[in-house]
N, C-alpha and C positions, 0 to 999 in steps of 0.2 A: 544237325540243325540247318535249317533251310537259308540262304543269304537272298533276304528279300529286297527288292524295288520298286519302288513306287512309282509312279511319273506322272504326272497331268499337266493338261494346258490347261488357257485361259479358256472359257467357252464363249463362242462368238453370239450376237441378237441375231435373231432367224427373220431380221427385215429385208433381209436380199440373199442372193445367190452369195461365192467367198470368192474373194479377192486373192492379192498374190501374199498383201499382207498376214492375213488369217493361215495361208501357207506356209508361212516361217514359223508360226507357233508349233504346226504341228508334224511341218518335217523336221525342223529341230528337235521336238521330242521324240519322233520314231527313231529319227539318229540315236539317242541314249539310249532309247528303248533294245533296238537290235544289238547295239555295242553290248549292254548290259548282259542280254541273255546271250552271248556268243562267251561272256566271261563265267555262264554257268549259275546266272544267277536269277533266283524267281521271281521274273516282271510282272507288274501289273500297270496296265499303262492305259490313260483315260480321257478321253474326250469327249466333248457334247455339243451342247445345243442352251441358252441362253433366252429365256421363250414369255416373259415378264415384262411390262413396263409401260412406257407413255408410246413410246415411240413403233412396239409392234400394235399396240392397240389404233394408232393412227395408220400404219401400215396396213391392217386387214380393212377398217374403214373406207381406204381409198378403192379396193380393191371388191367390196361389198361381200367381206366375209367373216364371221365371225373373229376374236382373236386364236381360238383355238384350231378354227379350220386354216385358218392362212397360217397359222405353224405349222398343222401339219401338211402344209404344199408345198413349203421351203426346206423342210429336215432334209428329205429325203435328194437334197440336191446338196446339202452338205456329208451327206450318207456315202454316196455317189462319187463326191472331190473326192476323200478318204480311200475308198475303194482304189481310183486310178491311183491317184499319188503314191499309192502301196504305204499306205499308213497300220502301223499292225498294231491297233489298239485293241485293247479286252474287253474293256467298258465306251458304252457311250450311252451318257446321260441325257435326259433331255429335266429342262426343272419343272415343266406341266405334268411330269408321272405323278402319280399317286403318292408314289415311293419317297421321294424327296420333299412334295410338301407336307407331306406330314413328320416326318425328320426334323424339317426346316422349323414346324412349329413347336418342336419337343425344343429346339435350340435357341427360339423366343422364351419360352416360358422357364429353361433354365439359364437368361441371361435377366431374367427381371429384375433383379437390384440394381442394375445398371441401365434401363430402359427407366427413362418418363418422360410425362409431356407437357408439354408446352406451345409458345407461340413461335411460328417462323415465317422470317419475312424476309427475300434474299431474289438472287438470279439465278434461273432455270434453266437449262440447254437440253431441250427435247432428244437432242441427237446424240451426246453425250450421256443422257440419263443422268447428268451431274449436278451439282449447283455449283456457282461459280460464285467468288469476291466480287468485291468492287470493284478493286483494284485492275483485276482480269477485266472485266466490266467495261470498265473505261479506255484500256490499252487497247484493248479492242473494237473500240467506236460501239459497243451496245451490240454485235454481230460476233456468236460462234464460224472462226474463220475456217474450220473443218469440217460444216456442215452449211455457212452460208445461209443463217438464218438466227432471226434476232432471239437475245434471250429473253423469255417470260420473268413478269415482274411477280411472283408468288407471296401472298399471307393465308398464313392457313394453321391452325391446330395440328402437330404433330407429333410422332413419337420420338425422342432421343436417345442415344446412347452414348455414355458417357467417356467417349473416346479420351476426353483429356483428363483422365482417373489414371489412363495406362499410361501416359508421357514416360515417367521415371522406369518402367518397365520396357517400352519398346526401346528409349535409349540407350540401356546397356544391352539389349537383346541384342541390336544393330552395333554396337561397340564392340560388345565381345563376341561376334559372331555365333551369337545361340543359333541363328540362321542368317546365313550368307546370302550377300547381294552381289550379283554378277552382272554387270563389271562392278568393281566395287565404288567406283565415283558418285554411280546412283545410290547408293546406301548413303555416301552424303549429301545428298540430297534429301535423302529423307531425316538425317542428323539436325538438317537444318531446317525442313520445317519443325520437327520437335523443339528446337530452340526457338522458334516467331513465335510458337504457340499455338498446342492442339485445341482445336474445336471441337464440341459436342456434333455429333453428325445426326441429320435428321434419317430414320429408319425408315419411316411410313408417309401413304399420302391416304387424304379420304377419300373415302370410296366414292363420293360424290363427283370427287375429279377424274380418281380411275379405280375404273371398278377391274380390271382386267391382272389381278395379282395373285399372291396369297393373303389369306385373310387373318388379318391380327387377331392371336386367341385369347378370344373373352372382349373383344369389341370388333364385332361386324360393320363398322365404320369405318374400317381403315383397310387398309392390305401393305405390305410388309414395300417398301425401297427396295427396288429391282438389284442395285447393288449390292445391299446387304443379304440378300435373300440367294442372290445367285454365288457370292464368291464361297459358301458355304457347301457347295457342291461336291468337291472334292472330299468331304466327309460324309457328306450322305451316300454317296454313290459305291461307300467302301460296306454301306449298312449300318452308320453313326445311331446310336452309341454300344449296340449289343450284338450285332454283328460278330461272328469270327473275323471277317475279312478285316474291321476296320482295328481290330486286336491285331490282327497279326502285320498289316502292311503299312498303318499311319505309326509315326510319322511319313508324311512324302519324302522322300531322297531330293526330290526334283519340282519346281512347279517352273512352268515355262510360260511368258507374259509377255505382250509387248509395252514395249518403255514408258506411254500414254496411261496405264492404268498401275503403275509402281505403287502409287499414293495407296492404292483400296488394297494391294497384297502385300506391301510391305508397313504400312501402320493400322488400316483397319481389321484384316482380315487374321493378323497375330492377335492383336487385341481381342477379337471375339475367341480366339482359342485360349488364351490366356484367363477372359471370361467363366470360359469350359471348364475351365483345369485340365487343359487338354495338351497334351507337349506339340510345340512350333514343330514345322514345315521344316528341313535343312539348309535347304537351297532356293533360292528364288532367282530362277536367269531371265532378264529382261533385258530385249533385243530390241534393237532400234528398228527406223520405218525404210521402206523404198520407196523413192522417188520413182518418175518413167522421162526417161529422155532430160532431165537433169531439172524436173519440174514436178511438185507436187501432184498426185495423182486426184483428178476433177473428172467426174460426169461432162462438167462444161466444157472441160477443154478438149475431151473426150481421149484420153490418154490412159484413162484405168486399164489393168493389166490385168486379161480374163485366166489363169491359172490351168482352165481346163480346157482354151484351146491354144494354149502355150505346149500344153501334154499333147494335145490330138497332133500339134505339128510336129515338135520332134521329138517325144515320145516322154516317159517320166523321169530315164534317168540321166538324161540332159537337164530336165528342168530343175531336180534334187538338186545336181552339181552344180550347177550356175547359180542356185540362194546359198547353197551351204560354202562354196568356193570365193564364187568373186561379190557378195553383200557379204561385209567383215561382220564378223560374227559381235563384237560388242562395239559397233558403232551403225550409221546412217547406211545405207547404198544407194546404186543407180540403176536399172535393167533401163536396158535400150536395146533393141532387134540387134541394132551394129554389134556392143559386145555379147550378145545373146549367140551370134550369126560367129564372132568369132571364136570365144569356147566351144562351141558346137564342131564347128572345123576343122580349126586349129588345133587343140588340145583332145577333142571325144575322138572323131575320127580320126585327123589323122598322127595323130600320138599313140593314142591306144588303142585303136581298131586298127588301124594299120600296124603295128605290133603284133597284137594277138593272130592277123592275117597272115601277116609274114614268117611266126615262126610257125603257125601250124602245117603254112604251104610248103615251110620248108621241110621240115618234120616230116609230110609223108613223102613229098619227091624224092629226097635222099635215104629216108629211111625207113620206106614204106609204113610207115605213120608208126612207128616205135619211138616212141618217147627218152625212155631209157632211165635213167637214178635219178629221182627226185629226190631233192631235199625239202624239209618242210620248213627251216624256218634261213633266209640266209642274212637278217638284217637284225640289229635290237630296236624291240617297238615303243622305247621304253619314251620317245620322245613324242612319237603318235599320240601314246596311250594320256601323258601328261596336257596334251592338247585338247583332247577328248573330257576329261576331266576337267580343266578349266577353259570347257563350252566356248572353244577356238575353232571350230569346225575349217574357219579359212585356215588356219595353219598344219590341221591335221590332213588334207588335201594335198596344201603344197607340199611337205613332206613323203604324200604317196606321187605326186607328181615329178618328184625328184629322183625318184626310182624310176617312173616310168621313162622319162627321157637320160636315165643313165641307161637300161638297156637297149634303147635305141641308139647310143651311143656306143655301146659295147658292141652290136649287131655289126655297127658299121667296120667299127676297128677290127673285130674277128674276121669280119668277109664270109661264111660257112659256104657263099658259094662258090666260094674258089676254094674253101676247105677240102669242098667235097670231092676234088678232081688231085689232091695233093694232100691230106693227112685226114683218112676218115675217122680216127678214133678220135684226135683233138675236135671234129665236127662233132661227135657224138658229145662230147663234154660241154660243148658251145651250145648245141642245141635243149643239152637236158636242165642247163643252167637256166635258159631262156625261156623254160616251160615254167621251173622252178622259179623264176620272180613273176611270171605271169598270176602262177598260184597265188603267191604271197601278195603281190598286187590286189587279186581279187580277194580275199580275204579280207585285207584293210578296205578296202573301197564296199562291202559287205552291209555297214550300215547305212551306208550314203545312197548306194547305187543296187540294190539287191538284185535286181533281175540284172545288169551287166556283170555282177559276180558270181550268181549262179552261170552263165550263161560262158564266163570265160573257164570257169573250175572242171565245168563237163568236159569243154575242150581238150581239157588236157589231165584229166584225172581218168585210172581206169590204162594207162600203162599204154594203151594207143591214141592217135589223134581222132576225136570226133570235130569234124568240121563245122564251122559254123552253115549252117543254110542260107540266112541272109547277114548283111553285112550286120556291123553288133551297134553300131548305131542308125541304123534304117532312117529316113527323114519317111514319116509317114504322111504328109499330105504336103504337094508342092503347090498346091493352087494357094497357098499362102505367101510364094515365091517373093520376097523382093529384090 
């Protein structure tokens, strides 16, 4: 019997190019991903594309292109991120296929006991695609402070869905962990909206205002809430409801989110499965934001952090390492050049390049590149692995980083090059050890760092040294120098 995995992110609005943000959903998920199938198990791992709403339909506007032709000018730059990043996804959805909205409308019409309509009259946040309270409303002086533009005053005939029917079911769900919130503090967060009191959420807007949706079936007046319509994806894209794939691989293991949109995956988006009769999700991990230079990241202040020429300057597996290492894994972070500038040097190069440099130069000087007894395993990973599991990416690092500065430690105290002039057998043992955690190093670092763990494993796999060509963290463009 097959031991299946499932995994997806959240899928981003195709109204701009991706940010560094949108880069933690889905190198954290490629992390589970490769972890997963290195444990032998059958992944299926899934990302898209988000292509619905108010805010792409003003987006192609500006820009004097249809809503669908300015989706398809932005995919393919989210196509592109994924590629460099070395994202090893299976699937990637986009919700303007064929494929999904007609899925999407199979899963309107079997939630219709819980869908009616009514009047709504509330606050809009174009940017958000959300409605907001009053309460928000007012805190806020009347301005979305994450988009820097006031909310729309909306009345209008809509469709609803009876989110506060599920209250007593998503409480014990989130109680008894039918599916888990990671970190778990946000799950009380969501305990305690269920206790203020769920609201009925509006599904639909009329087409009058936007026509650029899916279309509510059996009233071509409306088209389905971009929210509603898109967190539904992760079923369709499996082939909901008749599919083999969606028999064999939902529930998801994994769905990976940032912390900003908890509310729609962890109460709306059970509620429609629960709607289904459809078994919950397992996991829900929801990761905080980064800041750049210890400030919110603005277009105005002009401080946004381009992802893809963060890769062009020092390559991808510097960049993986620095979100998945120093942005804690269930909390906020920071990137700024400085600690960007010192991971990079400090710890990439000259910790573990300088390592892997050293013991292969040693390796053939002294032993015309014979490696010598490799062991395959010299450490228990039993602590890595428990890190990996509860979606601690910072701590499974520093853990491999603990090893990497004990053999540089170990290096020092043995000396091999004064081995080499006074006890060559104990050099051979020195050196076959220091092959041997290199190995075991690149292994662990395997789902974080792929190309630096292929690229250390050759080194030294194969019973002779193959030398690196260039050095194993190359800084590939210096005109970015500061």
């Amino acid at each position: 019997m097959k031991d299946n995995f499932y995994i997806c992110t959240a899928i981003p609005y195709v109204n701009d190019k991706p940010h560094i943000g949108h880069a933690m959903d889905f190198i954290y998920a490629d992390i589970l991903a490769r972890y997963n199938r290195a444990q032998g198990k059958d992944v299926v791992f899934s990302i898209g594309t988000d292509e619905h709403g108010t805010k792409i339909a003003e987006k192609a506007a500006e820009n004097n292109l249809s809503p669908q032709a300015f989706a398809d000018s932005i995919v393919p730059k989210w196509q592109h991120f994924a590629k460099i990043a070395h994202i090893s996804n299976d699937r990637f959805i986009r919700t303007s296929q064929d494929a999904h909205i007609e899925r999407i409308k199979l899963i309107w019409q079997k939630l219709e006991k819980y869908i009616y309509k009514g009047n709504f009259e509330g606050w809009y946040c174009v940017g958000c695609e959300e409605y907001k309270t009053d309460t928000v409303v007012k805190e806020t002086d009347g301005k979305c402070p994450d988009h820097n533009r006031a909310y729309e005053k909306l009345k209008e005939e809509n469709y609803f869905f009876k989110l506060s029917a599920f209250s007593a079911q998503l409480k014990e769900s989130i109680e008894n962990n039918y599916f888990e919130i990671v970190p778990s503090y946000r799950g009380k967060e969501m305990l305690n909206l269920i206790e203020v009191g769920l609201n009925d959420v509006s599904i639909s807007r009329p087409k009058d205002k936007l026509d650029w949706g899916v279309p509510v079936p059996g009233d071509d007046g409306h088209v389905m809430y971009v929210w509603f319509e898109a967190v539904c994806n992760y079923i369709t894209v499996l082939g909901y409801p008749e599919h083999e794939d969606f028999k064999e691989y939902w529930p998801a293991n994994v769905q990976v989110i940032g912390k900003d949109i908890t509310k729609f995956h962890a109460l709306i988006w059970p509620a429609i499965l629960i709607g289904l009769g459809e078994p919950l999700f397992k996991k829900l991990y929801s990761h905080g934001f980064i800041t750049s230079e210890g400030k919110k990241m603005s277009k105005t202040i002009g401080n946004v952090v381009d992802p893809v020429q963060v890769i062009d300057t020092y390559g991808v597996d510097a960049f993986r390492y620095f979100l998945a290492r120093h942005i804690p894994s269930h909390d906020d972070g920071d990137y700024s050049v400085e600690r960007f500038e010192a991971a990079y040097n400090g710890e990439l190069a000259n910790e573990l390049g300088n390592a892997v440099s050293r013991v292969a130069s040693m390796i053939t000087k002294y032993q015309q590149g014979v490696i010598g007894e490799v062991k395959d395993e010299l450490h228990d990973p039993t602590e890595y692995d428990e890190a990996i599991a509860a979606f601690r990416f910072d701590r499974a690092l520093d853990l491999v980083w603990l090893r990497v500065q004990d053999l540089n430690k170990y290096i020092e105290i043995e000396q091999p090059w004064s081995l080499a002039k006074t006890d060559t057998e104990h050099l051979q043992e020195v050196l076959a050890y220091s092959a041997s955690s290199l190995l075991e190093i690149a292994r662990l670092l395997g789902p974080f760092m792929p190309s630096a763990s292929q690229k250390i494993t050759e080194v030294f796999t194969g019973g002779v040294v193959q030398p690196l060509e260039a050095p194993l963290f190359p800084r590939l463009d210096t005109k970015n120098d500061k």
